[in-house]
Each structure stands twice: as structure tokens, then as C-alpha cells.
VMD Tcl script that draws the C-alpha trace (Angstrom):
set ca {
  {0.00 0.00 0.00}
  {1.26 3.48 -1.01}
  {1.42 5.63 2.67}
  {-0.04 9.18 2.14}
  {2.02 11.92 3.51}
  {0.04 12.02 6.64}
  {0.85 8.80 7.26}
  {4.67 9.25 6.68}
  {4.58 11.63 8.87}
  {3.04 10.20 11.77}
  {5.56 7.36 11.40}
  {8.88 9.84 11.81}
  {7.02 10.43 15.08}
  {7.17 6.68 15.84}
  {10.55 4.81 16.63}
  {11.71 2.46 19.36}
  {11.66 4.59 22.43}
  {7.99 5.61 21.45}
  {5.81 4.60 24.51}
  {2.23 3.65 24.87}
  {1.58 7.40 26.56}
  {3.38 8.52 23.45}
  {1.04 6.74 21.10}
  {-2.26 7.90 23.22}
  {-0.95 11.78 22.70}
  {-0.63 11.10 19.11}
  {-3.90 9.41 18.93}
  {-6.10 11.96 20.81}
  {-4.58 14.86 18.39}
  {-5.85 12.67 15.59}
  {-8.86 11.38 16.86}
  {-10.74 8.88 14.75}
  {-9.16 8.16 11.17}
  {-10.21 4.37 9.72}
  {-8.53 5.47 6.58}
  {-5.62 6.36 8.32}
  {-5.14 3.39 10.83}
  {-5.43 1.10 7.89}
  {-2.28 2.29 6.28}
  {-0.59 2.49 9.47}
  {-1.73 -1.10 10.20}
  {-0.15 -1.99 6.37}
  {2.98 -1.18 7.49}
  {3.20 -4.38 9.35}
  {5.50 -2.56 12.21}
  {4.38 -2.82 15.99}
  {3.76 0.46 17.24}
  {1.93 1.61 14.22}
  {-0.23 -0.97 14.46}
  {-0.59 -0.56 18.17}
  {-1.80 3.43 17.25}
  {-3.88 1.93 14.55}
  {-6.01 0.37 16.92}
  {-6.53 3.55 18.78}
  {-7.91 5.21 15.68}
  {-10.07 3.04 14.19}
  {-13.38 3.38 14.23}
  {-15.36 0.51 16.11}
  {-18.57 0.52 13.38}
  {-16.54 -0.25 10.72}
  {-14.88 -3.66 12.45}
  {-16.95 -6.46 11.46}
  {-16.13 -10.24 11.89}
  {-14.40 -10.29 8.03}
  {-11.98 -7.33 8.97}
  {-11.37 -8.82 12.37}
  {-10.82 -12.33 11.44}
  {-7.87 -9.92 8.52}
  {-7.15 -8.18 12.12}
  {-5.82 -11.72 13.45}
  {-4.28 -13.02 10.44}
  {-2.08 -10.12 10.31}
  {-1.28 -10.36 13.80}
  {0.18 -13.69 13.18}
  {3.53 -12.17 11.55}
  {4.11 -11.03 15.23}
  {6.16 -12.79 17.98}
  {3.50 -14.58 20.46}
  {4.02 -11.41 22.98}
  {2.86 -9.14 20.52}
  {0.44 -10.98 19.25}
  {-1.38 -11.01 22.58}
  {-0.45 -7.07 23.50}
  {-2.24 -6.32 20.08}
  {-5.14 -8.48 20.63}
  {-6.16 -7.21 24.08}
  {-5.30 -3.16 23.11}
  {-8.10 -4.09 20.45}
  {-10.31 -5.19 22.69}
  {-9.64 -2.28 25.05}
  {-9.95 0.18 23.05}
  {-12.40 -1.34 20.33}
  {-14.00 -4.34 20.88}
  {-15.86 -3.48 23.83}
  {-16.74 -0.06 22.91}
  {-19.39 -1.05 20.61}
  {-23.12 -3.43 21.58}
  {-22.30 -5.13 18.08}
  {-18.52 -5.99 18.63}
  {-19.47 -6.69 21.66}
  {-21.71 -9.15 20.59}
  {-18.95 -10.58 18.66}
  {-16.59 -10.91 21.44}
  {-19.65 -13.01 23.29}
  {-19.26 -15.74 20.58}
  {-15.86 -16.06 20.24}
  {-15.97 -19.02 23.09}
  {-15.10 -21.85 20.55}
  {-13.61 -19.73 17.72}
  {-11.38 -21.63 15.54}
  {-8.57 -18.36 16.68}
  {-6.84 -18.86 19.70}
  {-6.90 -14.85 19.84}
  {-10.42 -14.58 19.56}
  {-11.03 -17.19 22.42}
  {-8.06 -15.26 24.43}
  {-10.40 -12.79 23.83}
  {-13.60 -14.50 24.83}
  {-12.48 -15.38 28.35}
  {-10.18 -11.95 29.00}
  {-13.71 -10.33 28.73}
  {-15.07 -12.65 31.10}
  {-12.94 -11.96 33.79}
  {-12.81 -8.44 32.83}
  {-16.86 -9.12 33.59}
  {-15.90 -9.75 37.24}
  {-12.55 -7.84 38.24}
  {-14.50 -4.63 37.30}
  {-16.42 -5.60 40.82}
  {-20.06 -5.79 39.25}
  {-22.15 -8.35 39.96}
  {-21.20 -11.54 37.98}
  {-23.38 -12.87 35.23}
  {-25.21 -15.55 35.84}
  {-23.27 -18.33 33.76}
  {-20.38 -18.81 36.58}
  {-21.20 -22.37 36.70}
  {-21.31 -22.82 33.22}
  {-18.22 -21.16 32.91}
  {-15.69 -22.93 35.55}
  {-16.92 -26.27 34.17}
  {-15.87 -25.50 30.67}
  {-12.34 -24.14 32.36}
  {-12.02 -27.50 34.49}
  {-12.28 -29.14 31.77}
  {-10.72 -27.67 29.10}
  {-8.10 -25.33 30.17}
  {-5.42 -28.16 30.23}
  {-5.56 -28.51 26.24}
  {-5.62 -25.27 25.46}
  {-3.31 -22.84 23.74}
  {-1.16 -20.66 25.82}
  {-2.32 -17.43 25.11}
  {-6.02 -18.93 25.97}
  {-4.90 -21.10 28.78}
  {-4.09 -17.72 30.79}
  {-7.47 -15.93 30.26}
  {-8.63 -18.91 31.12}
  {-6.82 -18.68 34.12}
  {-7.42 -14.95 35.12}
  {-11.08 -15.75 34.47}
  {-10.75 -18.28 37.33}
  {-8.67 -16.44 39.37}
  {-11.52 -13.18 39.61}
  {-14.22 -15.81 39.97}
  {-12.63 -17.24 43.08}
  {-12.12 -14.07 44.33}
  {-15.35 -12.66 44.34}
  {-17.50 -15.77 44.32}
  {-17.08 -17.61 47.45}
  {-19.18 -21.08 46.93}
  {-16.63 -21.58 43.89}
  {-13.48 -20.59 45.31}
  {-12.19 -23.78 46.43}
  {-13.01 -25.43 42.79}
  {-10.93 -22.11 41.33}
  {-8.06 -23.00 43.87}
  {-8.13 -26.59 43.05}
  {-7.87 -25.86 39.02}
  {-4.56 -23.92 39.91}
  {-3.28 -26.77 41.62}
  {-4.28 -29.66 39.59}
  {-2.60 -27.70 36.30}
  {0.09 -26.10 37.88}
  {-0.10 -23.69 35.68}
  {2.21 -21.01 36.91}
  {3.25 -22.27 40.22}
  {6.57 -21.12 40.94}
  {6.32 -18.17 38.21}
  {8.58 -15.31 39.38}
  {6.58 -11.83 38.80}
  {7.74 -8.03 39.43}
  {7.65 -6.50 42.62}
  {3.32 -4.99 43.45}
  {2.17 -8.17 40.93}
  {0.58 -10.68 41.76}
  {1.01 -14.19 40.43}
  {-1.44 -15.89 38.16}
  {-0.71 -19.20 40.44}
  {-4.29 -19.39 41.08}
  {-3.94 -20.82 45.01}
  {-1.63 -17.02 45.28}
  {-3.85 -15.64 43.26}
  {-7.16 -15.50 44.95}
  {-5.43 -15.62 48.04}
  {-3.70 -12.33 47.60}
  {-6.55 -10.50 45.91}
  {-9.38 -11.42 48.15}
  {-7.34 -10.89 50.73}
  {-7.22 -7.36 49.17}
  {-10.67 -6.72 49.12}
  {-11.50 -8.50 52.55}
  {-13.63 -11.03 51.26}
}
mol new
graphics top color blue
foreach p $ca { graphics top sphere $p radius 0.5 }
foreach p [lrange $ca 0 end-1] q [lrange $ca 1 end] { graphics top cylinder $p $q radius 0.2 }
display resetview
């Protein structure tokens, strides 16, 4: 894709030192531009695509161009991959009923981003301290019993979905606990000072404990 000037000029404002506060200041003097996040996208690069996603406009994502969204994300390292996937649901996916909507039925979609997806926005559901929807029990069965085959970047939404339902719903806490310790799924993980680890028995512990529940 030929870049307009525009573009090339936003990108001279873009290099490795750019930081996510540096891309939100660029983005609110822009605003919304679909024409121009798509040739920022095009240029493959990280951080472009990274202020792409802040500048898109949400009515014009539909499954088709998300479904594009993920293939292209595949040319990235698994890390980025992931950071890409969950700034686009930030900042678009759940700012819209429709791709919102979309999101919802993403819970056995052949992506392993778009399930990542699925399950980050359930436990966003519950961390955000509203009252949980009412398919909890649905829910932990599916992780029980599924998380252990699952692909990385899933198994870990997965996970934090657990984590914020044993926190905050007490008759399934010890079945959250006992998913962390029949996986093992991040015991022993060393994390940065003020986190807390996604061992799930840590996990709850630490965050109910925060909240005195």
C-alpha cells in the first residue's frame, strides 16, 4: 500500500523509544481516522499498528476485517500478538453493543486470539467488581475441563477468568483453587515486585485478601 504523507509523517514520530503514553498523545490529536489506521496497520511494524487500533473506528470492524485483524497479527512474535489483541479489545472491541456481541461468541472460535479474547472479557466481567453474570457455573466447568488442552495465550485468560471468579465468588473458590493446583499452571512463576502471580492458590489468596472477602 502506497502511505499518504500524513501517514509518513506520523511514522517519523514513531521509533523504538515511542511509549504507549506517546502513542495515546498522538492518537487523541488525531482522533478517529479508519482510513488512516489502515495504512498504518499496512505497514506491518508494531507500534503503528498498536496506534492503529486507537484510531479506528469501532462501526466499521466487522467479523471479516477482524478475522484480517488476526491473520495479520500472526507475523508477530507470540508477545505481541497477545499485546495487540487485548489493546483491540480495550480500546475497540468493547466499545461497541455489536462488537461486543462478537466478542460473546468467540468461546469456541477456531482463533486462539479470539477465544483469548472470549475469556479476558469474562474476567474483565468480574474484576470490574459488578455483579457476575449468571453463567459462573457454566463457565468454571468448561475451564475444568478444558483449560489443560488449550493454547497458551487462551490457557491464561482462562486462568485470570478463574482467578476473579474465586475471588469474588465464594461457593466456587475452592473449585478455582483446586484448578490452579491440579494444572500447575504457573506455580513457581517469578513476577515483578506490586504483581501478583497468576498461580491461582496465590492468586485468589492475595486479591481477596485485598478486598476483605
Amino acid at each position: 500500500m502506497k502511505l499518504s504523507l500524513k501517514t509518513e509523517n506520523i511514522l517519523e514520530r514513531i521509533d523504538s523509544k515511542t511509549k504507549l503514553g506517546d502513542l495515546r498523545k498522538i492518537a487523541k490529536e488525531i482522533r478517529k481516522d479508519h482510513e488512516l489506521a489502515t495504512e498504518l496497520w499496512s505497514t506491518g511494524r508494531f507500534l503503528p499498528r498498536q496506534l492503529a487500533i486507537l484510531i479506528m473506528d469501532s462501526k466499521r470492524l466487522s467479523q471479516d476485517s477482524i478475522n484480517q485483524l488476526d491473520r495479520d497479527m500472526q507475523t508477530h512474535s507470540s508477545n505481541e500478538r497477545n499485546q495487540l489483541m487485548d489493546w483491540l479489545m480495550a480500546n475497540q472491541l468493547l466499545k461497541d453493543k455489536k462488537t461486543i456481541a462478537l466478542v460473546e461468541s468467540w468461546e469456541n472460535s477456531p482463533s486462539a486470539l479470539q477465544r483469548r479474547v472470549f475469556w479476558y472479557y469474562q474476567a474483565r466481567l468480574r474484576w470490574m467488581g459488578q455483579t457476575p453474570p449468571p453463567n459462573t457455573a457454566e463457565l468454571l466447568a468448561k475451564i475444568e475441563t478444558n483449560i489443560a488442552k488449550e493454547e497458551p495465550e487462551v490457557q491464561w485468560a482462562m486462568n485470570f477468568t478463574a482467578g476473579w471468579i474465586g475471588v469474588f465468588e465464594k461457593r466456587y473458590r475452592d473449585r478455582c483453587i483446586a484448578v490452579g493446583e491440579n494444572t500447575g499452571l504457573y506455580k513457581g512463576e517469578m513476577v515483578s515486585k506490586g504483581c501478583t502471580p497468576d498461580y491461582l492458590p496465590e492468586f485468589i489468596a492475595i486479591e481477596s485478601n485485598k478486598r476483605n472477602l
